[in-house]
SEBA-161275 format. One record per atom (N, C-alpha, C): residue number from 1; residue in one letter; atom name; x, y, z. Coordinates in steps of 0.02 Angstrom, whole numbers, plus 50000, padded with zeros to 5 digits. Each point is the difference from the previous one (the first is absolute). Layout:
! SEBA-161275
{lolo NUM,'A','CA',{X,Y,Z}},
...
***
This chain:
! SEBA-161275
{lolo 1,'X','N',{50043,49942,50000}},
{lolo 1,'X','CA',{49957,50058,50000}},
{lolo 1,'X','C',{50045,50061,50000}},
{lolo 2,'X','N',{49985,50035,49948}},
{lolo 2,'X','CA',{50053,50083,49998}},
{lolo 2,'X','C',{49957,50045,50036}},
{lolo 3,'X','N',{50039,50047,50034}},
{lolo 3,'X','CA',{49972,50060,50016}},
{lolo 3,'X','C',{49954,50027,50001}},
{lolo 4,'X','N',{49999,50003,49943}},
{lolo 4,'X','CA',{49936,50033,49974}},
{lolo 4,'X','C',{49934,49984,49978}},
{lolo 5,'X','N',{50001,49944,50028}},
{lolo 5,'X','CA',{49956,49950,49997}},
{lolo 5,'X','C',{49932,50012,50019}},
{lolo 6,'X','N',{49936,50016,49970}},
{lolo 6,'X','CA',{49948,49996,50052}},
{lolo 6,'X','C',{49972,49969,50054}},
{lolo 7,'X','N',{50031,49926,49981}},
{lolo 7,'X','CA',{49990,49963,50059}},
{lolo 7,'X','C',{50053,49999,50066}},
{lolo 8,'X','N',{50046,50025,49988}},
{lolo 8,'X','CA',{50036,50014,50064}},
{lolo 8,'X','C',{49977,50030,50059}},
{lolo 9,'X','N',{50041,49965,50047}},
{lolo 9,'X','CA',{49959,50037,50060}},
{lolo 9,'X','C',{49998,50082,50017}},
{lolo 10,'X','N',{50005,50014,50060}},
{lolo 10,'X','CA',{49992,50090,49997}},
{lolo 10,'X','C',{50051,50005,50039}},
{lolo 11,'X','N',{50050,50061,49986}},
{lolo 11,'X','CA',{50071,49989,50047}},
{lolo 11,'X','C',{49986,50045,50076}},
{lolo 12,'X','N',{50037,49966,50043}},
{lolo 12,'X','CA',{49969,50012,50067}},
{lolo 12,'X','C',{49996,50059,50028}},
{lolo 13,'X','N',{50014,50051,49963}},
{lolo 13,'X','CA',{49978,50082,50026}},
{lolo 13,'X','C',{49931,50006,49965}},
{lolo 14,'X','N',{49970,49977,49957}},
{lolo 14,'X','CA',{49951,50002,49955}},
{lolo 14,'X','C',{49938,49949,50051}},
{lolo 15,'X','N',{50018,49953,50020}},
{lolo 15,'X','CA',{49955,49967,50058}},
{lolo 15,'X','C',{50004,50031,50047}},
{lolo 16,'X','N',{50047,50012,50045}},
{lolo 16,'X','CA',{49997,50042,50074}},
{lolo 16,'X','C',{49962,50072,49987}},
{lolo 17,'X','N',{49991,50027,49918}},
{lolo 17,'X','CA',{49973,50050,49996}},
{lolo 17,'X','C',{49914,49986,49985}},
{lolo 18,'X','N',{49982,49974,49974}},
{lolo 18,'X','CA',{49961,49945,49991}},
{lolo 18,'X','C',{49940,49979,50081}},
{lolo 19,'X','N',{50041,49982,50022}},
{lolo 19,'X','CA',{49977,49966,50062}},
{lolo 19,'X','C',{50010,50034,50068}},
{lolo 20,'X','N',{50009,50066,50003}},
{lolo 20,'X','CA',{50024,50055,50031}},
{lolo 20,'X','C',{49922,50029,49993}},
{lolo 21,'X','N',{49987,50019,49910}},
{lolo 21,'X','CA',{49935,50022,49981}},
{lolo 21,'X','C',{49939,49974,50027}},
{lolo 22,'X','N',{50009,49945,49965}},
{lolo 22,'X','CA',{49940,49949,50020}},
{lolo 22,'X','C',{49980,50011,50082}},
{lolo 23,'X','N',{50038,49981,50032}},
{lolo 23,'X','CA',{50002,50012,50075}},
{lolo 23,'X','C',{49957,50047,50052}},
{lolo 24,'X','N',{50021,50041,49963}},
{lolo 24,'X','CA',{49995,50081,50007}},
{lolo 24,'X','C',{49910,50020,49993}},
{lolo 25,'X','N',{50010,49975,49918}},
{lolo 25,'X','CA',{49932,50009,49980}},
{lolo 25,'X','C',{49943,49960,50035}},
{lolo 26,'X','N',{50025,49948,50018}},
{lolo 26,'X','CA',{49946,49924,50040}},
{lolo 26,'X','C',{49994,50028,50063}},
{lolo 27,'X','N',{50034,50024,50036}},
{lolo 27,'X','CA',{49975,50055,50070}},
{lolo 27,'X','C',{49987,50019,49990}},
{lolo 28,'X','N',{49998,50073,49930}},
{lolo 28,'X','CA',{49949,50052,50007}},
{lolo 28,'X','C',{49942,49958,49988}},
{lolo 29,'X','N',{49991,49950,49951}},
{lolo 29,'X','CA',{49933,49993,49981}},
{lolo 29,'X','C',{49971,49960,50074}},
{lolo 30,'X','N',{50037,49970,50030}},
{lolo 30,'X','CA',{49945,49960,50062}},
{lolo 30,'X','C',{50000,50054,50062}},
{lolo 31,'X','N',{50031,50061,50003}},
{lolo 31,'X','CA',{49974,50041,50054}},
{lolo 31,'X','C',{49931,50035,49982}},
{lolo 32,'X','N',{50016,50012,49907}},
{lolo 32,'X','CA',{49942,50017,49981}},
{lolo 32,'X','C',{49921,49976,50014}},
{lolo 33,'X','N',{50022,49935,49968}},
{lolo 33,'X','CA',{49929,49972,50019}},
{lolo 33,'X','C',{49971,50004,50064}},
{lolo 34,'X','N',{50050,49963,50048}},
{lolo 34,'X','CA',{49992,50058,50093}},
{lolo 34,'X','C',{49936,50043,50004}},
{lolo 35,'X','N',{50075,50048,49978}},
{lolo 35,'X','CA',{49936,50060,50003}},
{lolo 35,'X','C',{49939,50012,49972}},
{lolo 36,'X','N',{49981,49958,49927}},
{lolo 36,'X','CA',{49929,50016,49986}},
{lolo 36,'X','C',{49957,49952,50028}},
{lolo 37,'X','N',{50011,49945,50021}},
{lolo 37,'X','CA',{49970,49956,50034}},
{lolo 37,'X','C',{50002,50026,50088}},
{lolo 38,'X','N',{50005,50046,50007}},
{lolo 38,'X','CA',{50015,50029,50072}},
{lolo 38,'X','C',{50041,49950,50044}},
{lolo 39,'X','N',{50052,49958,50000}},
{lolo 39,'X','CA',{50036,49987,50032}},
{lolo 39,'X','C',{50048,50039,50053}},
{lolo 40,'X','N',{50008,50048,49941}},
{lolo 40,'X','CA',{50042,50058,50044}},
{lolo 40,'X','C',{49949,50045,49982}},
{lolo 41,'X','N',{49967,50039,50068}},
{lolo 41,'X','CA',{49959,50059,49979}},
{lolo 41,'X','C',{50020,50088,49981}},
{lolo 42,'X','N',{49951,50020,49949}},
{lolo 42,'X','CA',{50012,50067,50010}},
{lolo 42,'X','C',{50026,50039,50055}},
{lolo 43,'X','N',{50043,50041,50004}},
{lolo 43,'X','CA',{50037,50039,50049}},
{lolo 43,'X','C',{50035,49956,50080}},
{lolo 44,'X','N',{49995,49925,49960}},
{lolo 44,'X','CA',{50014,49969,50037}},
{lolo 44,'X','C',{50106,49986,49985}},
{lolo 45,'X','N',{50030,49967,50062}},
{lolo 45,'X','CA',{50074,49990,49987}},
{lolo 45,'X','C',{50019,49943,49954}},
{lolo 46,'X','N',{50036,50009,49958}},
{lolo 46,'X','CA',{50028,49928,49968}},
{lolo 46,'X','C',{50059,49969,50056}},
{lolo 47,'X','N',{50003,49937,49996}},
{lolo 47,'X','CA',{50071,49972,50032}},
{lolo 47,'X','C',{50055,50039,49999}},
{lolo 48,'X','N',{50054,49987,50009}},
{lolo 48,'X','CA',{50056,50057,50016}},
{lolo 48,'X','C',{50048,49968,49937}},
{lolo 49,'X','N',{50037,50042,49982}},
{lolo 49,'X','CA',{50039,49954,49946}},
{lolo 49,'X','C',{50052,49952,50009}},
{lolo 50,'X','N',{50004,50008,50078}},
{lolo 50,'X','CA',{50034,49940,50025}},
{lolo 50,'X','C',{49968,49942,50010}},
{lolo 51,'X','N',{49927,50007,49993}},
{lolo 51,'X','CA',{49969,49944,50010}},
{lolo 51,'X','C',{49976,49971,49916}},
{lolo 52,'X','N',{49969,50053,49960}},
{lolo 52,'X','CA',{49999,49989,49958}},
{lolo 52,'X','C',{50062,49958,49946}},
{lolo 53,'X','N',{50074,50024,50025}},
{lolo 53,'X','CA',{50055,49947,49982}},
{lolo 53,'X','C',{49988,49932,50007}},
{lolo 54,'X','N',{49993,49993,50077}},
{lolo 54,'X','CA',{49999,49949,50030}},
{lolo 54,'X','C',{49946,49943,49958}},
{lolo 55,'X','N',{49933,50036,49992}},
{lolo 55,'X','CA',{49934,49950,49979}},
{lolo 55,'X','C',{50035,49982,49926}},
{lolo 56,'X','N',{50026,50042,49949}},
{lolo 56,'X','CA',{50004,49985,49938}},
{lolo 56,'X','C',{50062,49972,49998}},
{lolo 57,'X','N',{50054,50010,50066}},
{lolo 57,'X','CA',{50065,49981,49973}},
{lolo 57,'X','C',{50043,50012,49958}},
{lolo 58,'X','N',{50007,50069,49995}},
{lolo 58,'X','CA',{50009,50045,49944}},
{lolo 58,'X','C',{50053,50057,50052}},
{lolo 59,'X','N',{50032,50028,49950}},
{lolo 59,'X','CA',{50063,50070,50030}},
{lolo 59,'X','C',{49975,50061,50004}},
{lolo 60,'X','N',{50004,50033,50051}},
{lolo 60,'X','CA',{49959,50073,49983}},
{lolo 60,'X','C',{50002,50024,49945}},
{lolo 61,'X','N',{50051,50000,49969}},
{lolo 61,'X','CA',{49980,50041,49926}},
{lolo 61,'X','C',{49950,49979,49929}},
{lolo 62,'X','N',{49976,49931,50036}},
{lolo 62,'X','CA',{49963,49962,49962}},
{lolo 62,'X','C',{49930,50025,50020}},
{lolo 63,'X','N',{49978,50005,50077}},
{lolo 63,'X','CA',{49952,50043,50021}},
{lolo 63,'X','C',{49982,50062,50015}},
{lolo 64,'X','N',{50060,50054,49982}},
{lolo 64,'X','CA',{49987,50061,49981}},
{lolo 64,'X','C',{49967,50015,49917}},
{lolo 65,'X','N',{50028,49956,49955}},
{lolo 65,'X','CA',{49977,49992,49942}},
{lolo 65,'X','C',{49921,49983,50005}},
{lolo 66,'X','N',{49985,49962,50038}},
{lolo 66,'X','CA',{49932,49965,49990}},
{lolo 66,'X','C',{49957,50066,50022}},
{lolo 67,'X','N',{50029,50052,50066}},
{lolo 67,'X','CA',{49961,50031,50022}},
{lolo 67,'X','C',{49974,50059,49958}},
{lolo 68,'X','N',{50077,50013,49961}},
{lolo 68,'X','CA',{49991,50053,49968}},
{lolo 68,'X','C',{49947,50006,49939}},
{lolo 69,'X','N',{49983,49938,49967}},
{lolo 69,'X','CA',{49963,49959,49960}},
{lolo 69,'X','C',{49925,50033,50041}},
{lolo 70,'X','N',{49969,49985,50046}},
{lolo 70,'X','CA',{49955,50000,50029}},
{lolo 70,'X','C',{50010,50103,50033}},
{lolo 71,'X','N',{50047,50020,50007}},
{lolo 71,'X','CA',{49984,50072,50018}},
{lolo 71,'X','C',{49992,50030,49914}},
{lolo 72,'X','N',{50036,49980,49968}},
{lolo 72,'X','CA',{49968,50037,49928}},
{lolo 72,'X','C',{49932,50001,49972}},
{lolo 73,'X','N',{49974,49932,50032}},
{lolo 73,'X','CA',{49916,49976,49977}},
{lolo 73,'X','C',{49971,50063,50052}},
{lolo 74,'X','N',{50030,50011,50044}},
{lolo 74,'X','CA',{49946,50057,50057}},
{lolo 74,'X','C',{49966,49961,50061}},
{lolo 75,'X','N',{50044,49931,49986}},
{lolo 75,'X','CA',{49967,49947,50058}},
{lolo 75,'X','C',{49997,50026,50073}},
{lolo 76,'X','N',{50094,50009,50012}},
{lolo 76,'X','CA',{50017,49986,50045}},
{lolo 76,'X','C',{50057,50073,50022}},
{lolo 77,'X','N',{49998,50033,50071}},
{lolo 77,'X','CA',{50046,50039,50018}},
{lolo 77,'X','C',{50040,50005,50042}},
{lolo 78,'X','N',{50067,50012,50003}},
{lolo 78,'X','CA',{50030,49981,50050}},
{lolo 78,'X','C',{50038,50058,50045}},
{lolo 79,'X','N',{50000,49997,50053}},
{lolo 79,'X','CA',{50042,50052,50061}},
{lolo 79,'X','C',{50058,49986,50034}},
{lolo 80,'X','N',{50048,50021,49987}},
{lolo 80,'X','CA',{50061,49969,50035}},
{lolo 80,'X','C',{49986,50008,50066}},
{lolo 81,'X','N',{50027,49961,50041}},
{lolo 81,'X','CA',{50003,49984,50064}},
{lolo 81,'X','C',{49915,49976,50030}},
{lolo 82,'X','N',{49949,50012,49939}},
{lolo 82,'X','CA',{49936,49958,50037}},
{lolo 82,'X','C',{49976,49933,49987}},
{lolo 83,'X','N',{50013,50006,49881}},
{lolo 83,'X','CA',{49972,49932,49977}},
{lolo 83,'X','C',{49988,50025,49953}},
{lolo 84,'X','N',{49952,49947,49973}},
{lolo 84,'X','CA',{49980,50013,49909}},
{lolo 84,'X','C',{49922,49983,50033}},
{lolo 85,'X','N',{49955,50026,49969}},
{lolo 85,'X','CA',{49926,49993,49995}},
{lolo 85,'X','C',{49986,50018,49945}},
{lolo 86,'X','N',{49914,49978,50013}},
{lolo 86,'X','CA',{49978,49991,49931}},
{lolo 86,'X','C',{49944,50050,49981}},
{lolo 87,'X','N',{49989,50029,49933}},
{lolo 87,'X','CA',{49971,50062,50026}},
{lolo 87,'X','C',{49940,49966,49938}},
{lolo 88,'X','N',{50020,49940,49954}},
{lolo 88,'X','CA',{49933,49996,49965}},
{lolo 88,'X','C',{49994,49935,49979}},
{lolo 89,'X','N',{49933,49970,49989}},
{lolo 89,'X','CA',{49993,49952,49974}},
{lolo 89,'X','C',{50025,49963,49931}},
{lolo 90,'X','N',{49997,50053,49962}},
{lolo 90,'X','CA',{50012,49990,49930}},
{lolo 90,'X','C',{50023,50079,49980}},
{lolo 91,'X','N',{50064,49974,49944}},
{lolo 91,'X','CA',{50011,50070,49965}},
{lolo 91,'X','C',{49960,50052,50002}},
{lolo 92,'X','N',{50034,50072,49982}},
{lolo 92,'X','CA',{49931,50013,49954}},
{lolo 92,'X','C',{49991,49996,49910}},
{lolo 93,'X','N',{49991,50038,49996}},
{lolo 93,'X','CA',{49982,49972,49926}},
{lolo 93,'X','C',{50036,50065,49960}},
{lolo 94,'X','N',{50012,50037,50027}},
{lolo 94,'X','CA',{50046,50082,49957}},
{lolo 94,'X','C',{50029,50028,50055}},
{lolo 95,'X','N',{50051,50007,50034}},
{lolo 95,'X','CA',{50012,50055,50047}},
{lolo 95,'X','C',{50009,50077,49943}},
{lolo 96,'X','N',{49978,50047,50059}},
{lolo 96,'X','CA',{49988,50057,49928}},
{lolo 96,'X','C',{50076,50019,49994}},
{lolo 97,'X','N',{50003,50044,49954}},
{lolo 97,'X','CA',{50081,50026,50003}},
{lolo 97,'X','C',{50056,50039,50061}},
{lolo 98,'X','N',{49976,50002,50035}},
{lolo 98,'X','CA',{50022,50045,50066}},
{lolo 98,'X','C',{50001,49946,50041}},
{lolo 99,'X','N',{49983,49975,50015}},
{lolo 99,'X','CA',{50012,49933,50043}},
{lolo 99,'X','C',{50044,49946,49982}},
{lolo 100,'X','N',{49979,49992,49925}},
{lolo 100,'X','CA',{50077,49964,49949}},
{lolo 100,'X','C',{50068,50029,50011}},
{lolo 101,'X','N',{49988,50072,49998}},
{lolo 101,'X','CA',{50085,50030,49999}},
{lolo 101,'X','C',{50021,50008,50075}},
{lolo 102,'X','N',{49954,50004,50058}},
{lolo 102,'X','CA',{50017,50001,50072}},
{lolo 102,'X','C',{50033,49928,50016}},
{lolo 103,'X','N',{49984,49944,49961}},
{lolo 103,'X','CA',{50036,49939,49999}},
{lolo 103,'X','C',{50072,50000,49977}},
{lolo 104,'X','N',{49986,50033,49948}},
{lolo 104,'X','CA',{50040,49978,49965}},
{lolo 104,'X','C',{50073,50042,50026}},
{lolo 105,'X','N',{49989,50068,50035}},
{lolo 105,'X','CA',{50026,50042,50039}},
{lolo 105,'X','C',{50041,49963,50063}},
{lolo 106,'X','N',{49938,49961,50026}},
{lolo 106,'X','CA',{50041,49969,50060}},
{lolo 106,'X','C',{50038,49946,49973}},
{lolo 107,'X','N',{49992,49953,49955}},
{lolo 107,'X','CA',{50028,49958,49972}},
{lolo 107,'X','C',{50088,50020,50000}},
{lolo 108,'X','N',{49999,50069,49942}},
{lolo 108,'X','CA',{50075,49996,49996}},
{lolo 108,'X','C',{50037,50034,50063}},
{lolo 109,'X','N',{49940,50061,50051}},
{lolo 109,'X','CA',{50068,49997,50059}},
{lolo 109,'X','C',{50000,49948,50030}},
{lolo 110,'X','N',{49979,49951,50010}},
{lolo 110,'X','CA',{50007,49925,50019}},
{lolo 110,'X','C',{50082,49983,49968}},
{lolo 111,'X','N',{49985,50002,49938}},
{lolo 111,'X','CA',{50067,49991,49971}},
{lolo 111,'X','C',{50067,50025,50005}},
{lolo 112,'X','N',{49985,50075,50006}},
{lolo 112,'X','CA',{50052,50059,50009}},
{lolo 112,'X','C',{50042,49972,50074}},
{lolo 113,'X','N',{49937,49997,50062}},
{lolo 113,'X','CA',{50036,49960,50056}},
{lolo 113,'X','C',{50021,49958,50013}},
{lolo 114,'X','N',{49986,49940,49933}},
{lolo 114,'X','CA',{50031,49937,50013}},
{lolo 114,'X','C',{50060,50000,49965}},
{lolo 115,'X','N',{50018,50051,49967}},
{lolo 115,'X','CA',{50073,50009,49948}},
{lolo 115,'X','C',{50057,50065,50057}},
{lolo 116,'X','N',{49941,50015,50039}},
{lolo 116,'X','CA',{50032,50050,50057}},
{lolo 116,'X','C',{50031,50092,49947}},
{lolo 117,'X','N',{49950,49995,49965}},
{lolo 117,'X','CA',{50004,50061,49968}},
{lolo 117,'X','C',{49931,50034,50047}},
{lolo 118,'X','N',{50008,50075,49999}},
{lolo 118,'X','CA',{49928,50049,50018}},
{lolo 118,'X','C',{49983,50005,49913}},
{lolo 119,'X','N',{49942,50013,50007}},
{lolo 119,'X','CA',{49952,50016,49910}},
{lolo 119,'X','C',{50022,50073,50009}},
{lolo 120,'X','N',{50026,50052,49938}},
{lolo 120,'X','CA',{49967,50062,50011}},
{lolo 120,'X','C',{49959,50031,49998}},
{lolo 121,'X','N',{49985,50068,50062}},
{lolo 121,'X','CA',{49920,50021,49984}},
{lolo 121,'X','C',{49981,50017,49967}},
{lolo 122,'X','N',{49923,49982,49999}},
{lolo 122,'X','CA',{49962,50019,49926}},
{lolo 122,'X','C',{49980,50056,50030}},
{lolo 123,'X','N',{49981,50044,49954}},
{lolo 123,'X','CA',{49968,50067,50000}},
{lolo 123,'X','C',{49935,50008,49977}},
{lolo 124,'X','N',{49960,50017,50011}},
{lolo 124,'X','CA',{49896,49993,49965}},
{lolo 124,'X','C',{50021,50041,49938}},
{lolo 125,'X','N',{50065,50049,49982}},
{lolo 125,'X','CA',{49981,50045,49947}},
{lolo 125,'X','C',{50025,49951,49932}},
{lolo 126,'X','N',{49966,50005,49955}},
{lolo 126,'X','CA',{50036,49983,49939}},
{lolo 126,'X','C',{50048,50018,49969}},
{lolo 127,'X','N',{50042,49954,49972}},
{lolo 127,'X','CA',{50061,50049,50002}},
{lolo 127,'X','C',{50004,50031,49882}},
***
């Protein structure tokens, strides 16, 4: 079998990436269901992500992924030093545009702090 073979297997950064995904995605989808089946209730706490590791057997960064999955849907919110709760049953169906970019806002200083850069300030004027 050459290389380039279609039937070859998948080389092992391509599985660990693979199965990293999958992972990821199979927690978001079964906290999901959770929550619309009220397992975990509205404004109620999810497990801790130490526990949540623990049940799936998975690395935190496998369940920050899953969460983040479920805070983009508008499921679920989280507070440092209290927890993650749940603020809805189901998506919604459009967040309007101002609520999209307030995400999307916190999203990258999320980022900025995890690269240990400050964002610079924005200004309301157009430039």
């Amino acid at each position: 079998m050459d290389v380039g073979d279609a039937d070859s297997p998948p080389t092992i950064g391509a599985m660990t990436e693979s199965a990293a995904s999958s992972k990821y995605q199979a927690i978001a989808n079964d906290l999901r269901a959770k929550i619309a089946t009220g397992v975990f209730e509205v404004d109620g706490l999810l497990p801790t992500k130490a526990e949540l590791m623990a049940q799936y057997s998975v690395a935190l960064n496998t369940v920050d992924r899953a969460l983040d999955v479920l805070r983009d849907l508008g499921l679920i919110e989280s507070h440092q030093g209290v927890g993650t709760f749940v603020r809805a049953k189901e998506p919604a169906q459009e967040a309007d545009l101002q609520t999209r970019v307030q995400r999307l806002e916190t999203q990258v200083a999320k980022l900025f702090e995890l690269a240990g850069h400050q964002p610079a300030p924005q200004s309301d004027e157009p430039q």
